[in-house]
MISETI-217068 format. One record per residue: residue in three letters; x, y, z of N, C-alpha, C in turn. Coordinates in Angstrom, 3 decimals. Example, Ala and Ser with C-alpha at 12.3 -4.5 7.8 and 13.67 -1.06 7.14 Angstrom:
REM MISETI-217068
{ALA,{13.190,-5.690,7.800},{12.300,-4.500,7.800},{13.200,-3.300,7.800}}
{SER,{12.850,-2.250,7.080},{13.670,-1.060,7.140},{12.900,0.030,7.870}}
//
This chain:
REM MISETI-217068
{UNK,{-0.044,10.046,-7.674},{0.402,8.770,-8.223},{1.436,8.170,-7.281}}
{UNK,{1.081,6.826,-6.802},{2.548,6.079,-6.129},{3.450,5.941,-6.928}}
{UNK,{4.650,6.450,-6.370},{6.139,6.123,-6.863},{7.447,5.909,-6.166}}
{UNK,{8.104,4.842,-6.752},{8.857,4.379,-5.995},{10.616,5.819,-6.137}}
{UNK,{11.497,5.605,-5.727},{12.951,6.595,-5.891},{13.306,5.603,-6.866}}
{UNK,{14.318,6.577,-7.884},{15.367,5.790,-8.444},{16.588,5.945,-7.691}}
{UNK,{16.735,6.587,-6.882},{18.024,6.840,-6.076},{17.672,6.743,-4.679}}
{UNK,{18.702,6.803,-3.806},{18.606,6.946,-2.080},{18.929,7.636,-1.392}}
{UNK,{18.587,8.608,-0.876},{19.138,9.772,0.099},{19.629,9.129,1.267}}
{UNK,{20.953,9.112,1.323},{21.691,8.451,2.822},{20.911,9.160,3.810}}
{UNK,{20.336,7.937,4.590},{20.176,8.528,6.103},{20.145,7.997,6.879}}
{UNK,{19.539,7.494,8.309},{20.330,6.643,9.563},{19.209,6.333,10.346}}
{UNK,{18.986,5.302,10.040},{17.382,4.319,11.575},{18.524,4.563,12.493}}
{UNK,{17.291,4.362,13.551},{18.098,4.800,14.731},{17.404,3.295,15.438}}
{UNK,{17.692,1.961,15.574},{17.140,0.897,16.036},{17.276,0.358,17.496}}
{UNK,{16.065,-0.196,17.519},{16.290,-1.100,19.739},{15.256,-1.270,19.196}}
{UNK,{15.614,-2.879,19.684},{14.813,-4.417,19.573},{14.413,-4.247,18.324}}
{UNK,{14.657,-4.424,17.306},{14.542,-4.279,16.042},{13.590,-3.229,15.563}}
{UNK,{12.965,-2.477,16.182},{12.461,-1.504,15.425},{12.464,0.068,15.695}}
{UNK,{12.499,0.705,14.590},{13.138,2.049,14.069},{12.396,2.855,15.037}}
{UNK,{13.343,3.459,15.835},{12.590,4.564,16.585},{12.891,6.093,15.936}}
{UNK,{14.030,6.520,15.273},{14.133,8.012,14.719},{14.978,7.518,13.244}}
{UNK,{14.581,8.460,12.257},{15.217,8.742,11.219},{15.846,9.901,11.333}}
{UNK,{17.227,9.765,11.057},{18.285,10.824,10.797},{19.042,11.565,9.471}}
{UNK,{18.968,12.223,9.285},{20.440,12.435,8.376},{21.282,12.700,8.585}}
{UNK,{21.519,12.411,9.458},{23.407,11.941,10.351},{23.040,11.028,11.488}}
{UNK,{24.508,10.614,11.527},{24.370,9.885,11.961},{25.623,10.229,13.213}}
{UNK,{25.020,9.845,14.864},{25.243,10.932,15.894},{26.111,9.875,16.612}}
{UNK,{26.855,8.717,16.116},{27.737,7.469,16.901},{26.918,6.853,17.412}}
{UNK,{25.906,6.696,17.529},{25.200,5.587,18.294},{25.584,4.072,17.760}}
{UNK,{25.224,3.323,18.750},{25.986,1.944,17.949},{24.180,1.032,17.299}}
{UNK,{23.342,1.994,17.625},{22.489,1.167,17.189},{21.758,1.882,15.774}}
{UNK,{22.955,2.741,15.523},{22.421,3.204,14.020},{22.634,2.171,12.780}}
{UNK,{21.834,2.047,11.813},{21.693,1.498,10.355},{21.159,2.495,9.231}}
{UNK,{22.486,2.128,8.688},{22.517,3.248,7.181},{21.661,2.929,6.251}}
{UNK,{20.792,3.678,5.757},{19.869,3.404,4.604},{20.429,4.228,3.906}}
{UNK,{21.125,3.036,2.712},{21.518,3.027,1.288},{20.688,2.310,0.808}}
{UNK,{21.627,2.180,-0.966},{21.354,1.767,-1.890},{21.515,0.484,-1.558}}
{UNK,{22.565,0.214,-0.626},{22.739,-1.058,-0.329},{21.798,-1.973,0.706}}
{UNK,{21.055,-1.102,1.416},{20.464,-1.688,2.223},{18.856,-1.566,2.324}}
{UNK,{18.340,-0.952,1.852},{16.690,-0.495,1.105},{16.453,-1.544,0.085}}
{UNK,{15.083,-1.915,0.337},{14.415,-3.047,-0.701},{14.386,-2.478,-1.990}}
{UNK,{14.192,-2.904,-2.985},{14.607,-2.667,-4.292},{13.065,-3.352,-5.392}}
{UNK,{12.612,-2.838,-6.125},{12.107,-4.047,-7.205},{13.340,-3.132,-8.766}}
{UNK,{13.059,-4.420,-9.644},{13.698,-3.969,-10.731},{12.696,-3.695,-11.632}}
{UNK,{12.400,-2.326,-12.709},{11.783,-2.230,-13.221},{12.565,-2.199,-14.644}}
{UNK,{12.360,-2.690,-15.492},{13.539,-2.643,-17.021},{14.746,-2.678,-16.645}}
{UNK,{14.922,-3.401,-16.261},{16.967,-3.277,-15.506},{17.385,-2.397,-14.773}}
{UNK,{16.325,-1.293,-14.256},{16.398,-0.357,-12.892},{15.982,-0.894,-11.912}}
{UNK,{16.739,-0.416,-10.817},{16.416,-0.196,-9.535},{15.923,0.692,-9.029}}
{UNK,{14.235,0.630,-8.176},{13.783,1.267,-7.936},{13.273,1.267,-6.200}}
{UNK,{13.673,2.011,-5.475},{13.864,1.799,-4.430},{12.738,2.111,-2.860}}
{UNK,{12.433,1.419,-2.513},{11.555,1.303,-1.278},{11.996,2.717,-0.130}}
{UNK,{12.972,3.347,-0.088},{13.466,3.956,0.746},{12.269,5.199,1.236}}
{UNK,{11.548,5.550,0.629},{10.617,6.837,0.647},{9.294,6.051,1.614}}
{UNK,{9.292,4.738,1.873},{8.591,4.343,2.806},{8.925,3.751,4.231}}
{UNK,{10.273,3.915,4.195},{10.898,3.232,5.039},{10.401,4.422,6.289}}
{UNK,{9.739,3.733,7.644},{9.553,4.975,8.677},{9.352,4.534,10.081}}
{UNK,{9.237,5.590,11.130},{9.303,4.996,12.396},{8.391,3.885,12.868}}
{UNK,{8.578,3.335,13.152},{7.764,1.962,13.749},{8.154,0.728,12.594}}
{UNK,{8.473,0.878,11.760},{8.960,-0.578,11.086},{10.139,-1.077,11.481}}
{UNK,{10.169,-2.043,11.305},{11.761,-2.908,11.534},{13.081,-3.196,10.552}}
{UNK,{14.018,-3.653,11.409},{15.501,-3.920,10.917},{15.788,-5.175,11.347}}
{UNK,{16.352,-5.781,10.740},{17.247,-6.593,11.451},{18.196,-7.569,10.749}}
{UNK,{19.196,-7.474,11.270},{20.702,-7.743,9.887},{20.112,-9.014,9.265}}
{UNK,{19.453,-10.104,9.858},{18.998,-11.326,8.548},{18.089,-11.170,7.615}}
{UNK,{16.806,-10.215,8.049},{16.032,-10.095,7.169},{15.913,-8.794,7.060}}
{UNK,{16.830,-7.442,6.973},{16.635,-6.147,6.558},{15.154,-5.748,6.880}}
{UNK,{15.253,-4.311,6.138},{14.306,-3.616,7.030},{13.099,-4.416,6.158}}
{UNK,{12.111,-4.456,7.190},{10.438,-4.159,6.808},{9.699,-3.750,7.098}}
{UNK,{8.334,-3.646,6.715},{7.154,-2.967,6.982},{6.493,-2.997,7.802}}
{UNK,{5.883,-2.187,8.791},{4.671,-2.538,9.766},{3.752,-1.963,9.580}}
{UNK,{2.741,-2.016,9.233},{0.994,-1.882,9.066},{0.327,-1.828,10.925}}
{UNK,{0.553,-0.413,10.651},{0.165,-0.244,12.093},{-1.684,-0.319,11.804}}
{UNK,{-2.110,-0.760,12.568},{-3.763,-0.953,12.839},{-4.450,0.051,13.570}}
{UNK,{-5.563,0.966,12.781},{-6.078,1.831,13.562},{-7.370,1.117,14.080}}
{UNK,{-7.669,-0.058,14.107},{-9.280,-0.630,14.419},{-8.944,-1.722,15.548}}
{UNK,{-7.781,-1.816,15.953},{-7.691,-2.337,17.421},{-6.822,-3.791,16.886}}
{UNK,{-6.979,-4.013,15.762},{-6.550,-5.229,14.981},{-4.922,-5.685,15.266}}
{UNK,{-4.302,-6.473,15.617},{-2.635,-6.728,15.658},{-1.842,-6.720,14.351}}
{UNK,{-0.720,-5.349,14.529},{0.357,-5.097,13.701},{0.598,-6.380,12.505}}
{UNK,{0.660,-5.766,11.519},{1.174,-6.792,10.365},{2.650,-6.152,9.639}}
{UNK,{3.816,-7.455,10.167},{4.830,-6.750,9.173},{4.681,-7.582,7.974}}
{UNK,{5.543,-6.880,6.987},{5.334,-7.564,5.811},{6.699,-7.067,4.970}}
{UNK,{7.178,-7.508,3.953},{7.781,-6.790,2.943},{7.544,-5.172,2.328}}
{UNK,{8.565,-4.360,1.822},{7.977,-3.099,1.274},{7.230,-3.644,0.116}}
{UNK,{7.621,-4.830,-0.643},{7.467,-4.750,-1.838},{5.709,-5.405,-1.879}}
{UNK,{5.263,-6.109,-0.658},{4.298,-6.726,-0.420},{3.165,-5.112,-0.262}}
{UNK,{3.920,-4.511,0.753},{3.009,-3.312,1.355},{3.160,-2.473,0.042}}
{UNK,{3.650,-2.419,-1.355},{3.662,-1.410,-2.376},{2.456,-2.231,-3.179}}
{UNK,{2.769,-3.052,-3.218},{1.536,-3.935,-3.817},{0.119,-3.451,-3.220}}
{UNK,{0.179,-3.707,-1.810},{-1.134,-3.314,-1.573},{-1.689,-1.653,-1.501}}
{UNK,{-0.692,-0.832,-1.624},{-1.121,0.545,-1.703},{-1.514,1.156,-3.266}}
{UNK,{-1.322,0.123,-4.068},{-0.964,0.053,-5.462},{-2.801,-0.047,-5.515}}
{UNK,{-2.974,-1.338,-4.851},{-4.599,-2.159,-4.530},{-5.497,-1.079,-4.106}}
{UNK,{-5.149,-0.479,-2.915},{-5.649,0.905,-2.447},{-6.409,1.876,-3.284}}
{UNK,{-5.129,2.120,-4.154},{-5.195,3.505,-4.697},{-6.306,3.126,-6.523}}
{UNK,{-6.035,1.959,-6.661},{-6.856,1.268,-7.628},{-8.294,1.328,-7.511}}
{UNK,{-8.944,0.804,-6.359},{-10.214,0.861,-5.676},{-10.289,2.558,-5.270}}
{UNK,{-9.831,2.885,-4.766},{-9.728,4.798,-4.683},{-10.066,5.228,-6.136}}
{UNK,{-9.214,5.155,-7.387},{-9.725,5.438,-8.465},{-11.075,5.080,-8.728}}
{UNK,{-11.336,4.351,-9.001},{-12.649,3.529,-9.864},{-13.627,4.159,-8.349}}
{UNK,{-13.570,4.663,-7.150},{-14.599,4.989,-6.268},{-14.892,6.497,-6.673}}
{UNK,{-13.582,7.468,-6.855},{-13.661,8.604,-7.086},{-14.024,9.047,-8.123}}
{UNK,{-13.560,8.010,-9.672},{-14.535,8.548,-10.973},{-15.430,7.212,-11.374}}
{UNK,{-16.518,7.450,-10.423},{-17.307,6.588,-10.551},{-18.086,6.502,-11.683}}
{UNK,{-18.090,7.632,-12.356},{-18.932,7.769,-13.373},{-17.883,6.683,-14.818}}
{UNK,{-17.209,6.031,-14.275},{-16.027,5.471,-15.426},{-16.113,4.316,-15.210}}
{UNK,{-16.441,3.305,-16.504},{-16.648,1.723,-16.158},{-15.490,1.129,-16.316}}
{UNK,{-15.416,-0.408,-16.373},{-14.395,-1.238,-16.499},{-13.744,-0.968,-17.861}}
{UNK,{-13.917,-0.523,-18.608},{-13.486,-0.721,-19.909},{-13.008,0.916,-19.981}}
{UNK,{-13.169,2.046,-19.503},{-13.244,3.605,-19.456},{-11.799,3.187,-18.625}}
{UNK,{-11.575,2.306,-17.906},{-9.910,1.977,-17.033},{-9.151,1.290,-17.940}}
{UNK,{-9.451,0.217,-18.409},{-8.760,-0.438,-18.833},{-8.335,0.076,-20.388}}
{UNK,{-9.304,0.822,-20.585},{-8.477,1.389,-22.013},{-7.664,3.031,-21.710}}
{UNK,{-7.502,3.220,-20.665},{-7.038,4.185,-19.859},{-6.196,3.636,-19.127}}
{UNK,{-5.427,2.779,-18.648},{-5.104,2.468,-17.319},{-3.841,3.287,-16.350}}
{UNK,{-3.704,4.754,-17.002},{-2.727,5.572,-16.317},{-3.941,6.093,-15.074}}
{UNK,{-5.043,5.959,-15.727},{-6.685,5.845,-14.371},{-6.586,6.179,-13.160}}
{UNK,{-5.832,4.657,-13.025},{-6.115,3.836,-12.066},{-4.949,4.502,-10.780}}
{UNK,{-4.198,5.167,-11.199},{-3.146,6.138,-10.063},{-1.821,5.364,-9.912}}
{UNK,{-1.528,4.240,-10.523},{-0.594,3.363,-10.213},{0.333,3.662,-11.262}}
{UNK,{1.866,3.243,-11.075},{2.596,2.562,-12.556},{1.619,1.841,-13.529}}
{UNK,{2.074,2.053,-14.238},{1.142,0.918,-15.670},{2.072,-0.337,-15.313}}
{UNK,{3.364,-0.224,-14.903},{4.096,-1.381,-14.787},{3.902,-2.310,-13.709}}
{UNK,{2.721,-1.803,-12.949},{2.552,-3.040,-11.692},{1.211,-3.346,-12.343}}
{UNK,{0.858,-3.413,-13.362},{-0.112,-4.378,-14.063},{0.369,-5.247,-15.157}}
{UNK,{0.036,-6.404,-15.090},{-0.348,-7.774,-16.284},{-0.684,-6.832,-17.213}}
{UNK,{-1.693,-6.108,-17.457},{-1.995,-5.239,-18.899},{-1.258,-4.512,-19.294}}
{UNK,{0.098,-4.372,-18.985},{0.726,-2.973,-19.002},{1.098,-3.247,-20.733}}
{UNK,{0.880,-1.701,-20.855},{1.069,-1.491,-22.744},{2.715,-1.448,-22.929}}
{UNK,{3.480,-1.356,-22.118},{4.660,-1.634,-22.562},{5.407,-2.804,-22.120}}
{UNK,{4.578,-3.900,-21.659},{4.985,-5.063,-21.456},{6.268,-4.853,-20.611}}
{UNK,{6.346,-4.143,-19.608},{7.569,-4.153,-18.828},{8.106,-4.945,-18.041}}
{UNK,{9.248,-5.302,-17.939},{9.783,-6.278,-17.134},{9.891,-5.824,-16.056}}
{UNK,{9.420,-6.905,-14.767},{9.441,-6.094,-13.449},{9.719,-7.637,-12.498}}
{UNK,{10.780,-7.044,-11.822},{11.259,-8.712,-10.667},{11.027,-7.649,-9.444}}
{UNK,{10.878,-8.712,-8.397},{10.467,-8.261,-6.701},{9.230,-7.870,-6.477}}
{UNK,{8.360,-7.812,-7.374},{7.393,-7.822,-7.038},{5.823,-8.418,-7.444}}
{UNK,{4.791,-8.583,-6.826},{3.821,-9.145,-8.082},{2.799,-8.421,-9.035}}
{UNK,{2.932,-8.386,-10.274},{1.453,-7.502,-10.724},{0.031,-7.908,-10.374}}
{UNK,{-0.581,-6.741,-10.876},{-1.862,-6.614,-10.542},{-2.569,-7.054,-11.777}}
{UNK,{-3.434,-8.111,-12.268},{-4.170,-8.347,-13.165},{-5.447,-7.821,-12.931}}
{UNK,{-5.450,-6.256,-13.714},{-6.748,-5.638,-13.478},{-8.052,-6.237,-15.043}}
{UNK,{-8.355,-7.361,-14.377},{-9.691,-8.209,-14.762},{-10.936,-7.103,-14.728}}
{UNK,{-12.131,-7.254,-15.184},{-13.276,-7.063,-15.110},{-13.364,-7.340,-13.802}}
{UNK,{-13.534,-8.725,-13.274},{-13.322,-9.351,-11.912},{-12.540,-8.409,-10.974}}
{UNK,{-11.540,-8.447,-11.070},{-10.832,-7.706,-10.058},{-11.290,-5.838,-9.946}}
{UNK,{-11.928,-5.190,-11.270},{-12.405,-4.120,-10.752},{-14.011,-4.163,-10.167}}
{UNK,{-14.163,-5.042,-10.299},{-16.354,-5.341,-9.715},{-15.582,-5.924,-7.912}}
{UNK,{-14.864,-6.155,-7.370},{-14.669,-6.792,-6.793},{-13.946,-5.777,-5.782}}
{UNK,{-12.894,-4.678,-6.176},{-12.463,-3.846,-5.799},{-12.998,-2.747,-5.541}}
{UNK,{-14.115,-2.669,-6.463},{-15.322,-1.353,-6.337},{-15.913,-2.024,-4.431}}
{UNK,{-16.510,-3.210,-5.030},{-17.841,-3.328,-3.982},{-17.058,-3.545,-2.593}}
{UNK,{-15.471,-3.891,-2.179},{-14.408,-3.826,-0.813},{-14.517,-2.445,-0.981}}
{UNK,{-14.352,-1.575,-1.501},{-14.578,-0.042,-1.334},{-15.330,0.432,-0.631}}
{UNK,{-16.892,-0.203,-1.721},{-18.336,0.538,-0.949},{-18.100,0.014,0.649}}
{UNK,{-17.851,-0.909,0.599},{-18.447,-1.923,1.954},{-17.400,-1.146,3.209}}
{UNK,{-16.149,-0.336,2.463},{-15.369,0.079,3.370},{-16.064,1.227,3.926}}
{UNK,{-16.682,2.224,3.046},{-16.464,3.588,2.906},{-18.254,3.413,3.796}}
{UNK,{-18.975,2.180,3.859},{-20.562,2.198,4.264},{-20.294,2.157,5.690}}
{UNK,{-19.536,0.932,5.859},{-19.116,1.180,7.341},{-18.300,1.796,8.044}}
{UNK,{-17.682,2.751,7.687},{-16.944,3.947,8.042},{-18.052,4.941,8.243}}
{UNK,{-18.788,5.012,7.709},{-20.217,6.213,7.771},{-20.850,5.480,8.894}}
{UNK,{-21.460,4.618,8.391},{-21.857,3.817,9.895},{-21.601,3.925,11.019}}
{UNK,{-20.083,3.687,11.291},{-19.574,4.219,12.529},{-19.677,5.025,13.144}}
{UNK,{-19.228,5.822,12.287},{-19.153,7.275,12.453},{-20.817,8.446,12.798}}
{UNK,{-21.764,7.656,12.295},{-23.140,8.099,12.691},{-23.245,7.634,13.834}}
{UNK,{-23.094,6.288,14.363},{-22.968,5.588,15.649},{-22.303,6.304,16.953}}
{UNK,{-21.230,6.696,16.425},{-20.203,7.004,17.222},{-20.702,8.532,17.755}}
{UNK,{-21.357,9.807,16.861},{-21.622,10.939,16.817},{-22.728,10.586,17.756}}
{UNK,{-24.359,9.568,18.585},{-24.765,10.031,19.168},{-24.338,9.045,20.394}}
{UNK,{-23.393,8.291,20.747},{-22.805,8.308,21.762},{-22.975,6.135,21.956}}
{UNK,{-23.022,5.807,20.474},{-23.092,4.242,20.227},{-22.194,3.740,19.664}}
{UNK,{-21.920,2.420,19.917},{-21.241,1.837,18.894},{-21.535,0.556,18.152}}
{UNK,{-20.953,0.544,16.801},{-21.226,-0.054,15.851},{-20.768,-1.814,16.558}}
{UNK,{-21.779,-2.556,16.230},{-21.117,-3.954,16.716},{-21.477,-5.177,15.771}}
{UNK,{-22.127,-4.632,14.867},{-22.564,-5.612,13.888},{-22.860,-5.023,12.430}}
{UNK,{-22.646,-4.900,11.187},{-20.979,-6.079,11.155},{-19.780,-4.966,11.876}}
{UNK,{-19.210,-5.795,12.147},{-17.498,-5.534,12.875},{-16.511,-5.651,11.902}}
{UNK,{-16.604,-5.927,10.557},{-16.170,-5.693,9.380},{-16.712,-5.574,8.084}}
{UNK,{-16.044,-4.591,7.545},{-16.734,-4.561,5.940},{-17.004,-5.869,5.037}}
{UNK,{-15.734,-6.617,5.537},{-16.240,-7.729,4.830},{-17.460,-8.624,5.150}}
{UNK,{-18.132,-8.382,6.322},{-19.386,-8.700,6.465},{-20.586,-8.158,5.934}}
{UNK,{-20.730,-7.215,5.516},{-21.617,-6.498,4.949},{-21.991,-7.198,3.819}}
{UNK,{-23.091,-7.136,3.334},{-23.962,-7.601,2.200},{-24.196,-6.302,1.175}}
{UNK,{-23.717,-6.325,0.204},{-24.833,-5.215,-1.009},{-25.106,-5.742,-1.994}}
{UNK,{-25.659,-5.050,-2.977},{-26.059,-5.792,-4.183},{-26.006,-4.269,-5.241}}
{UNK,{-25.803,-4.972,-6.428},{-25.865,-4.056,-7.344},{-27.360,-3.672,-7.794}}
{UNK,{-28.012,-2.406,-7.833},{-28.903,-1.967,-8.404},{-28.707,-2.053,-9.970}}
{UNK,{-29.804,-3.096,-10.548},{-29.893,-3.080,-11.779},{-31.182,-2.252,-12.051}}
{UNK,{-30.462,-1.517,-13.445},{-31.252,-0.463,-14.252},{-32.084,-0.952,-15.213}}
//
């Protein structure tokens, strides 16, 4: 299950040109160290808690005193780095792990989640459906729709088809050049 800290273990980016080359727990005088506190780690509020980004904070993301630390989405498909917010990049691992569910118990429909939705691997609190109506600032929920799980299934398949693809390609000494993304791919649902 993703989860965010309720607390922060002091420890020390070690920064040049804004991004984090070592994490410490001390901190060794360098002048280009930045303390990750409570004070300085992204935050969402969940029921009047603070819940803290710090457990993602890691080498290759950035600092920098106007806009604090953020995220980098390093690219394994040749694609250019995306920074973003933690609270943006928790969102989407949230998205991830949602489509991961509903792929792994496939045998479970839209309604087998939604009347379940501890399911889905996430907080219940980063969903619109959540049964305890929780209050949550910094970040956005997930409105898990009918829509949004038919939609999240088939970015799955289309991920997990052309990953095999490749990967058959790649094993007798080819490569894949069409589609060049999942989102190109075509499927269709087999009706019974």
């Amino acid at each position: 299950m993703i989860a965010l800290n309720k607390t922060v273990t002091k420890k020390f980016a070690y920064v040049k040109n804004s991004v984090i080359f070592d994490i410490k727990s001390s901190d060794n005088g360098d002048a280009c160290v930045v303390m990750i506190t409570d004070a300085t780690v992204p935050y969402v509020t969940v029921d009047g808690t603070r819940l803290y980004f710090n457990g993602y904070i890691e080498v290759g993301d950035t600092y920098t005193e106007s806009n604090g630390f953020k995220k980098t989405v390093h690219s394994t498909k040749g694609e250019a780095d995306v920074e973003m917010t933690y609270q943006d990049y928790f969102r989407m691992l949230c998205e991830k792990e949602i489509a991961d569910s509903i792929i792994n118990n496939y045998t479970l429909d839209y309604t087998d989640f939604a009347n379940s939705l501890d399911k889905l691997g996430i907080p219940t609190w980063m969903l619109v459906q959540d049964p305890a109506q929780t209050e949550v600032d910094g970040v956005e929920k997930i409105d898990f729709t009918e829509e949004y799980y038919n939609e999240s299934k088939e970015n799955r398949i289309k991920e997990l088809a052309l990953e095999s693809a490749s990967k058959t390609t790649d094993k007798y000494g080819y490569k894949l050049t069409k589609p060049a993304k999942a989102e190109e791919l075509e499927i269709e649902k087999i009706e019974e």
